[in-house]
C-alpha positions in Angstrom: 60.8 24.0 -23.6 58.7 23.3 -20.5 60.4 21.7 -17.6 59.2 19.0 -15.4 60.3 18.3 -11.9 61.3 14.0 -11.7 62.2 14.4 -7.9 60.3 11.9 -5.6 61.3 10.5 -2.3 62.1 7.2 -1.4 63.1 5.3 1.8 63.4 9.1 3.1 65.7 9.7 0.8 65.7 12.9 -1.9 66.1 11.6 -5.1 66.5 12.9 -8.4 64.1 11.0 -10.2 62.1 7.7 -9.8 64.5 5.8 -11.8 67.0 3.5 -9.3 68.9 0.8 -10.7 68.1 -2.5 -8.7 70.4 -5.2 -7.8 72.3 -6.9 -10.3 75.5 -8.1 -11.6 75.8 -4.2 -13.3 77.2 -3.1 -9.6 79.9 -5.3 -9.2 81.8 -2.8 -11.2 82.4 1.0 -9.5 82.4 2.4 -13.2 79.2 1.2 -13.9 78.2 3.0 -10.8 79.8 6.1 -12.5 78.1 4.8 -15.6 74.1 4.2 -13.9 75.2 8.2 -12.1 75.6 9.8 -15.4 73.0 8.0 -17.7 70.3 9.4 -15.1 70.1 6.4 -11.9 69.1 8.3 -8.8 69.9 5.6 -6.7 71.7 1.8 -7.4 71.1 -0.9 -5.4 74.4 -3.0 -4.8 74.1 -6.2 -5.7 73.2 -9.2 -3.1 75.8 -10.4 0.0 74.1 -13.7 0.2 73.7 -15.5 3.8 75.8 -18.7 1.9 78.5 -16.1 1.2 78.5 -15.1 5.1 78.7 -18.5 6.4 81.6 -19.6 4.0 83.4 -16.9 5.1 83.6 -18.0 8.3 84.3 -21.6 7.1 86.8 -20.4 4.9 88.6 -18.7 8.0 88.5 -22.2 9.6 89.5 -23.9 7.0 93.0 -21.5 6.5 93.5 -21.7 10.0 93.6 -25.7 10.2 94.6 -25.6 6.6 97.9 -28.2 6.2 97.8 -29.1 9.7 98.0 -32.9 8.5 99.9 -32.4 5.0 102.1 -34.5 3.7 103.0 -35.6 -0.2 99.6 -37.4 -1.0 97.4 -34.6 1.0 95.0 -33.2 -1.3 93.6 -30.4 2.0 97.2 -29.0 1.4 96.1 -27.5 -1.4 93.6 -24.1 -1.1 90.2 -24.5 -3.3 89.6 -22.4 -6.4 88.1 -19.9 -4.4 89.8 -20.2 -1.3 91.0 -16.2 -1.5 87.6 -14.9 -2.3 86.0 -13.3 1.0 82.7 -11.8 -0.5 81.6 -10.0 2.8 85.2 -8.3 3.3 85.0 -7.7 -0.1 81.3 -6.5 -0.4 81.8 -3.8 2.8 85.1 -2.9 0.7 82.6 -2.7 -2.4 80.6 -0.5 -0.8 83.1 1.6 0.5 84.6 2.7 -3.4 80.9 2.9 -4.6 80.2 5.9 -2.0 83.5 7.7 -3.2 82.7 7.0 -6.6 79.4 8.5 -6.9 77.1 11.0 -5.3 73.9 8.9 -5.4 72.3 7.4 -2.9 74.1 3.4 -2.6 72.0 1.3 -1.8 73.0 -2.2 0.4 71.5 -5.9 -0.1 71.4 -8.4 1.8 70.0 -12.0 0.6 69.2 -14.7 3.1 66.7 -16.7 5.4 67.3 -17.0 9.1 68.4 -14.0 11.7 71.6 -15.1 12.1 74.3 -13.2 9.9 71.4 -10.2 9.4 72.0 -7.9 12.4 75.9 -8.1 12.3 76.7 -7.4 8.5 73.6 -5.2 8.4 75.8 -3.2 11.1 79.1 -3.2 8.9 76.9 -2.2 6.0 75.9 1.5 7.5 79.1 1.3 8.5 80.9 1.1 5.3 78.6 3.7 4.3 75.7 2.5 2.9 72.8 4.9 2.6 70.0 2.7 2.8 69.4 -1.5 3.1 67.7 -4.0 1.2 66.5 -6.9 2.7 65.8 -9.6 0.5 64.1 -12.4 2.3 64.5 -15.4 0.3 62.8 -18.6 2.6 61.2 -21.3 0.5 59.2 -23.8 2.7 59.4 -27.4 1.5 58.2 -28.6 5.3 54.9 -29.6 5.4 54.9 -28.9 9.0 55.5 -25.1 8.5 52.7 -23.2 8.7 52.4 -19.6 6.4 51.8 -18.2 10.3 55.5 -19.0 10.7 57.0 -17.9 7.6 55.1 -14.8 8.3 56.7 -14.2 11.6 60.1 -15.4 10.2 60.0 -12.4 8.4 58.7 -9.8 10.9 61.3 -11.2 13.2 64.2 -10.6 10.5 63.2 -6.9 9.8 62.6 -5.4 13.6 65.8 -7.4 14.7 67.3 -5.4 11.6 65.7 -1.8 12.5 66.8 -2.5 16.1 70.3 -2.4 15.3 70.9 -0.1 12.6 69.9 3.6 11.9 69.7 3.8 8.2 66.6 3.4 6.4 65.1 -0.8 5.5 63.4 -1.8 2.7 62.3 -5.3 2.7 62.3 -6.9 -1.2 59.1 -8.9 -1.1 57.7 -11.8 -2.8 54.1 -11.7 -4.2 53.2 -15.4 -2.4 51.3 -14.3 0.4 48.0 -15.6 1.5 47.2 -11.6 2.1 49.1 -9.5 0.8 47.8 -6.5 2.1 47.4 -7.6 5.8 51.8 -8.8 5.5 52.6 -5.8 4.2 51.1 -3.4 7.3 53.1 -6.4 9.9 56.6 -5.3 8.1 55.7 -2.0 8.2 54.8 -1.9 11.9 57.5 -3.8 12.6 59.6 -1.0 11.2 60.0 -1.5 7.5 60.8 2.1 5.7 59.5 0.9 2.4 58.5 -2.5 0.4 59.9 -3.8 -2.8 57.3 -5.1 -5.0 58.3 -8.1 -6.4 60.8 -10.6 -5.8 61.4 -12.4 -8.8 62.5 -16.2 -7.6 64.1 -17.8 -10.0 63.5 -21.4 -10.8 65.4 -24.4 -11.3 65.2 -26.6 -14.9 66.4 -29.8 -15.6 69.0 -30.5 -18.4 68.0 -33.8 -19.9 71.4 -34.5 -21.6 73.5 -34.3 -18.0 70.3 -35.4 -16.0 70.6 -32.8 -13.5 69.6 -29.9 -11.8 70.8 -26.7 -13.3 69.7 -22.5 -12.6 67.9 -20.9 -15.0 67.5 -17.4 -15.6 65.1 -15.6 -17.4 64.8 -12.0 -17.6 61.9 -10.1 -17.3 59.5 -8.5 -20.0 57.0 -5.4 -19.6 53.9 -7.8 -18.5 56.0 -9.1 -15.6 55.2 -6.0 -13.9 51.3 -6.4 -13.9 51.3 -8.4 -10.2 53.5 -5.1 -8.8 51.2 -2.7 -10.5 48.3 -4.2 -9.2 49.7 -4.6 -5.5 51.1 -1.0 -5.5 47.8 0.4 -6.6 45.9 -1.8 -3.7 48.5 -0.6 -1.4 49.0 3.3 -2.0 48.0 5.2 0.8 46.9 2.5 3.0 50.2 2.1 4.5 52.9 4.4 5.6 56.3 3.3 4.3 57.8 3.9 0.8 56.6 1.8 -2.9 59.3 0.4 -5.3 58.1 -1.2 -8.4 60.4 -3.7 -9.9 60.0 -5.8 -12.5 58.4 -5.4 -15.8 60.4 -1.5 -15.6 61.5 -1.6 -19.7 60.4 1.8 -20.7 59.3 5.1 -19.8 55.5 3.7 -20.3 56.1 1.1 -17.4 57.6 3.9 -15.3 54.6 6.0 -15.8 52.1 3.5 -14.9 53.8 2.5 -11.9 54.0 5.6 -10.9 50.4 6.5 -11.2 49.6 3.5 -9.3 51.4 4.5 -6.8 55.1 3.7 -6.4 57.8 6.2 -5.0 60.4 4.7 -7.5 60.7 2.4 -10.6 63.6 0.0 -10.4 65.5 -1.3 -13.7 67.5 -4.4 -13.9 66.3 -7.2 -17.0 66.1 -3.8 -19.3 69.8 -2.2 -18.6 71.0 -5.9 -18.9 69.4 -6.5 -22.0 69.7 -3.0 -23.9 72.8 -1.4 -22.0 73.3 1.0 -19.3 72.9 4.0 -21.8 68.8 2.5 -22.5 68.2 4.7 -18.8 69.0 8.0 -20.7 66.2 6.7 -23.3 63.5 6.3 -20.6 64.4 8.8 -18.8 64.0 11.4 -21.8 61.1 9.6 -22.7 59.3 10.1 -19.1 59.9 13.8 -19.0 58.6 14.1 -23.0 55.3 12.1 -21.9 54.6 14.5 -18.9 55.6 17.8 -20.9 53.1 16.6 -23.6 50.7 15.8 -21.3 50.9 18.6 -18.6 52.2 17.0 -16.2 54.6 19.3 -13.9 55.9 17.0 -11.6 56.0 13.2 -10.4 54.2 14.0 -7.0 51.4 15.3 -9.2 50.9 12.0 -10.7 52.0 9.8 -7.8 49.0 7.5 -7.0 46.9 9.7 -8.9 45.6 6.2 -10.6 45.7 3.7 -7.3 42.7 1.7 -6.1 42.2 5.4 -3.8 42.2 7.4 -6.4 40.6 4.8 -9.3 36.8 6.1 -10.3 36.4 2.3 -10.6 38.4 1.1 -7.5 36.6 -2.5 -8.5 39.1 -2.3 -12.0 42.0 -3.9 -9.6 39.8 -6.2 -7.5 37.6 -9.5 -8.7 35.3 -7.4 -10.9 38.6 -6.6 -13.1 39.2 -10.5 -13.4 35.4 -11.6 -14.5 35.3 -8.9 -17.3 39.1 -9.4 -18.3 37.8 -13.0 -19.3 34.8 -12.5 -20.5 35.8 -10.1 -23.2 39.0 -11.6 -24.3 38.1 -13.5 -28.2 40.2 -15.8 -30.0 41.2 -14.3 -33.1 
């Protein structure tokens, strides 16, 4: 039977294959790391450290510290809250730490927040615990209408060089697609030192549960067409910047893989299709990729990397305006 070669590079690092497992609640467990190893990841992601997670740490230290100072019978402060003995950061660089020994795949850091503050110092502890790469996901929602896209902009240029100025490790910065130009924020973060871009960011919205009347999280997990926007973008973007391509989202199968590939990205990150089908679904794509390329002659990923981006396209039109007018025009209602 032929062989194919599924190595690709990513971040600078030598992987095994383009298949990473991105963040989610799958990493909290060091046997699933085992688990993601063995069923074919080539990399996992760790899940988030949020910035809220960081500041109540330190509140929390406060709070022990002063903790009873004024207790008597009636004091309610007397008492620790539920989840007075939870320290995620501690924990999280501890995390880290077991995940390393555990495995011999890349680990991959995350960090989750919106101002400068807590980046540089746990970004620090991070490639200290080990970490073999970060993940910067820059989550700022703007609801000042004083605040200008200019600013958000520089908000996160300023996060990722204060970032790459302090550690040694290789940054990826998890993107969202809501840029006035895409293309034009994408060279700033990688002048400004980002190793790769992670293409896209699925924010979750809020709903409203009308029996309660409040405001409650809602998550939906993704499906093969919520990888179109990344496709697209990676395509646009291959070989017109210098830093590493991660598709995520929309990843379900070996199909997705393959066209993300073609457009362009170093590696394909799963999350929605491991949490809906199982950790062991990764041997199915994975099988499934190298019997597409053996049937098609394809010998290894690099051959097909970006062999279908806007570059490469004959019709480099098919992922600009041109695609959008004839899309339209020849879609009929049955």
């Amino acid at each position: 039977m032929s062989t194919v070669d599924l190595s690709t590079t990513y971040l600078g690092l030598e992987l095994e294959s383009p298949l990473v497992a991105s963040a989610s609640p799958l990493s909290e467990r060091i046997d699933n790391y085992r688990r993601l190893e063995d069923a074919g990841a080539s990399a996992v992601v760790n899940y988030s450290l949020f910035e809220e997670e960081i500041n109540r740490d330190a509140d929390e230290l406060h709070h022990r510290l002063t903790q009873g100072t004024e207790s008597f019978a009636e004091s309610l402060s007397y008492f620790p809250e539920p989840d007075a003995f939870s320290l995620g950061p501690e924990q999280y660089l501890e995390h880290i730490r077991q995940a390393k020994e555990a495995v011999d795949i890349p680990v991959i850091a995350s960090l989750n927040g919106r101002s400068r503050g807590g980046w540089i110092a746990y970004a620090q502890l991070m490639q200290e615990a080990g970490a073999d790469a970060l993940e910067l996901n820059i989550y700022f929602l703007a609801t000042d209408p004083g605040t200008t896209g200019q600013e958000i902009e520089q908000l996160y240029v300023d996060i990722v060089r204060a970032v790459k100025q302090n550690v040694t490790i290789p940054v990826a910065v998890k993107l969202s697609p809501y840029f006035s130009s895409m293309a034009y924020m994408a060279r700033r973060l990688e002048r400004a030192g980002a190793d790769g871009l992670v293409l896209f960011n699925r924010f979750y919205q809020p709903d409203i549960d009308l029996d309660f009347l409040e405001v409650v999280p809602n998550v939906v997990l993704s499906n093969p067409f919520s990888g179109r926007l990344a496709l697209r973008w990676i395509a646009i973007l291959y070989g017109r910047i210098d830093c590493s391509l991660a598709a995520t989202s929309g990843v379900h199968a070996a199909a997705d893989a393959l066209k993300m590939l073609m457009a362009g990205a170093d590696v394909t990150m799963l999350c929605s299709a491991l949490l809906k089908n199982g950790i062991d679904h990764l041997r199915t794509i994975r099988k499934d990729l190298v019997d597409w390329m053996v049937e098609h002659e394809y010998e290894s990923v690099t051959q097909m990397k970006g062999s279908l981006s806007q570059r490469s396209c004959p019709d480099p039109a098919a992922f600009e305006r041109a695609n959008y007018i004839k899309a339209l025009r020849t879609y009929h209602m049955a």
